[in-house]
C-alpha positions as CSV (number, residue, x, y, z in Angstrom):
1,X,-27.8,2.0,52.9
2,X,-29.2,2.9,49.3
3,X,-26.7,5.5,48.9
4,X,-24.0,3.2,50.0
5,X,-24.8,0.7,47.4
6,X,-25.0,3.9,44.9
7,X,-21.6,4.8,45.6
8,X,-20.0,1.7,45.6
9,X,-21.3,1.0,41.9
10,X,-20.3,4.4,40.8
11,X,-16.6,3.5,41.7
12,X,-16.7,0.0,40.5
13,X,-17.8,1.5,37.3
14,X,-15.6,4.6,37.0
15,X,-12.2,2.6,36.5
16,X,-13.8,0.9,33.0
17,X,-14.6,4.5,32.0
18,X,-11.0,5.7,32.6
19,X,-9.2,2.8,30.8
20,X,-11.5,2.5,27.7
21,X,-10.4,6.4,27.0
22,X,-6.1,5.2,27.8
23,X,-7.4,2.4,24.5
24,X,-8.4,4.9,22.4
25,X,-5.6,7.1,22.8
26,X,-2.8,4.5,22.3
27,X,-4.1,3.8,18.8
28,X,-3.7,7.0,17.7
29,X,-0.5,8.0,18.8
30,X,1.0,4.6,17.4
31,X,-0.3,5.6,13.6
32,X,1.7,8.4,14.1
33,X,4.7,6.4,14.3
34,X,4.0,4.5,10.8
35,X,6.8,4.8,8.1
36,X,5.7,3.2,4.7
37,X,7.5,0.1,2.8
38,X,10.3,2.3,0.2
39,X,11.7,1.2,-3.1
40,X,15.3,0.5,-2.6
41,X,16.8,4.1,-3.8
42,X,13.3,5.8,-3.3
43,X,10.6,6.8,-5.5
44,X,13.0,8.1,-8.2
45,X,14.4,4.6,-8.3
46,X,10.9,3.2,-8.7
47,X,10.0,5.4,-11.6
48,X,13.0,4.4,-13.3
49,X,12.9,0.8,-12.9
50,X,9.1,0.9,-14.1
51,X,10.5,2.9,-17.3
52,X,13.0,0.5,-18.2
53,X,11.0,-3.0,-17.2
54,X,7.7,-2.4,-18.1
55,X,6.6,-3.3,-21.8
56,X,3.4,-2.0,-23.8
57,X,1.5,-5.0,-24.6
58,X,1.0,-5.4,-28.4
59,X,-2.4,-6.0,-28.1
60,X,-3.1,-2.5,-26.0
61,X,-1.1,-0.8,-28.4
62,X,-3.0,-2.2,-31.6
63,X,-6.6,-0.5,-29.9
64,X,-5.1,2.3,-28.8
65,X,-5.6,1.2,-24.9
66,X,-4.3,3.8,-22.3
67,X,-4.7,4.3,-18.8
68,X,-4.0,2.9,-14.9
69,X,-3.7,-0.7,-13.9
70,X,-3.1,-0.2,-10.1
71,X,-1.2,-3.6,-8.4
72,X,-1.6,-4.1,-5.1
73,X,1.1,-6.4,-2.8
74,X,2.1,-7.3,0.6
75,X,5.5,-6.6,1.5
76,X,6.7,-8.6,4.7
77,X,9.3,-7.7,7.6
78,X,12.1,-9.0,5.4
79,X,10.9,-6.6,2.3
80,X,9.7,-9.9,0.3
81,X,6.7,-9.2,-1.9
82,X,3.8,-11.5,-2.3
83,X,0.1,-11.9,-3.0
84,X,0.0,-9.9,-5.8
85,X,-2.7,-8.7,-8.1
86,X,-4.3,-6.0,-10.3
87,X,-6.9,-4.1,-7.9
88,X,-8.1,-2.3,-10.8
89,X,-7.3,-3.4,-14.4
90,X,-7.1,-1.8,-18.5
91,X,-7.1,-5.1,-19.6
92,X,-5.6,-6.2,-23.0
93,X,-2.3,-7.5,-21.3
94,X,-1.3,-4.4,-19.2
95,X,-3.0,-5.9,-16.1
96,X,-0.5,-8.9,-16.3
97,X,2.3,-6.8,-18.1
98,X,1.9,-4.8,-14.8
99,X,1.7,-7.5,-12.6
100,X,4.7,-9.3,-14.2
101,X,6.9,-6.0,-13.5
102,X,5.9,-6.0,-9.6
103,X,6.6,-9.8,-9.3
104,X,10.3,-9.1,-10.9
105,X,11.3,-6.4,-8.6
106,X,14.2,-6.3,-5.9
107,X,13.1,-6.7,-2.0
108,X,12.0,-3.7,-0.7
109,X,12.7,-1.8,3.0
110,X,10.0,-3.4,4.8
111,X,7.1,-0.6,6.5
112,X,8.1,-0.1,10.3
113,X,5.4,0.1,13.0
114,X,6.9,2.1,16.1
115,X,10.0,1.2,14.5
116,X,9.4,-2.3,13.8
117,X,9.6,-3.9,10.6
118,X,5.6,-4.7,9.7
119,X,3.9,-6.6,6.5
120,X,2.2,-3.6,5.0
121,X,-0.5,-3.5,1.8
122,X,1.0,-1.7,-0.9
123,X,-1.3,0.2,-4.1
124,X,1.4,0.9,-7.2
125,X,-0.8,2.6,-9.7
126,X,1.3,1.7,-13.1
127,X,0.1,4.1,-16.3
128,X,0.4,3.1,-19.8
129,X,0.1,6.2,-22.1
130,X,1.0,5.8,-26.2
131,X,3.2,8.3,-27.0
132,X,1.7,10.6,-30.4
133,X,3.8,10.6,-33.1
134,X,5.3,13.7,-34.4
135,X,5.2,15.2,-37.9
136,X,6.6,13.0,-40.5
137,X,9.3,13.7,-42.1
């Protein structure tokens, strides 16, 4: 009688085992299937855009401030962007000059999940560098 009892608990507990390994799995193969949220015309496009929009803050440029204000957003199913804000900051207006930039930009092709449109985190590290002056003439 013991080792019926035995047996019958080794079976009843068996299945659990079985499906908590099928969880795992499925996780794993489904980040596989994850396509980030793109720029309309790619990351050329984005480049560009940040080249012609973005405008060194006076106050940056009078103390010689350089460096990376990274913005961070959520882009929705539709390619909407929202909750922006500066994750890491150079202050002296190029955190909002930065911010003001993402906030103006076209809707983006939303991330896809499994090929499904998903809201997705975004990081855009944005880099103000002074350009040195040549020789004078």
């Amino acid at each position: 009688m013991k080792y019926l009892i035995l047996i019958l608990l080794f079976g009843v507990i068996s299945p659990g085992l079985h499906a908590q390994q099928a969880i795992v799995a499925n996780p794993v193969a489904s980040v596989s299937e994850k396509e980030r949220p793109q720029y309309p015309g790619g990351d050329a496009a984005l480049k560009r855009y940040l080249c012609l929009n973005l405008r060194y803050p006076n106050k940056a440029i009078d103390q010689k401030i350089q460096g990376e204000v990274v913005v961070s957003f959520l882009i929705d199913e539709q390619g909407h962007i929202s909750d922006i804000a500066a994750t890491k900051g150079i202050g002296y207006g190029c955190d909002e000059e930065a911010i003001r930039v993402v906030k103006a930009m076209p809707k983006w092709q939303a991330g896809r999940l499994n090929g499904k449109p998903v809201k997705m985190t975004y990081n855009l590290p944005v880099v103000f560098e002074l350009q040195e002056d040549g020789p004078e003439k």
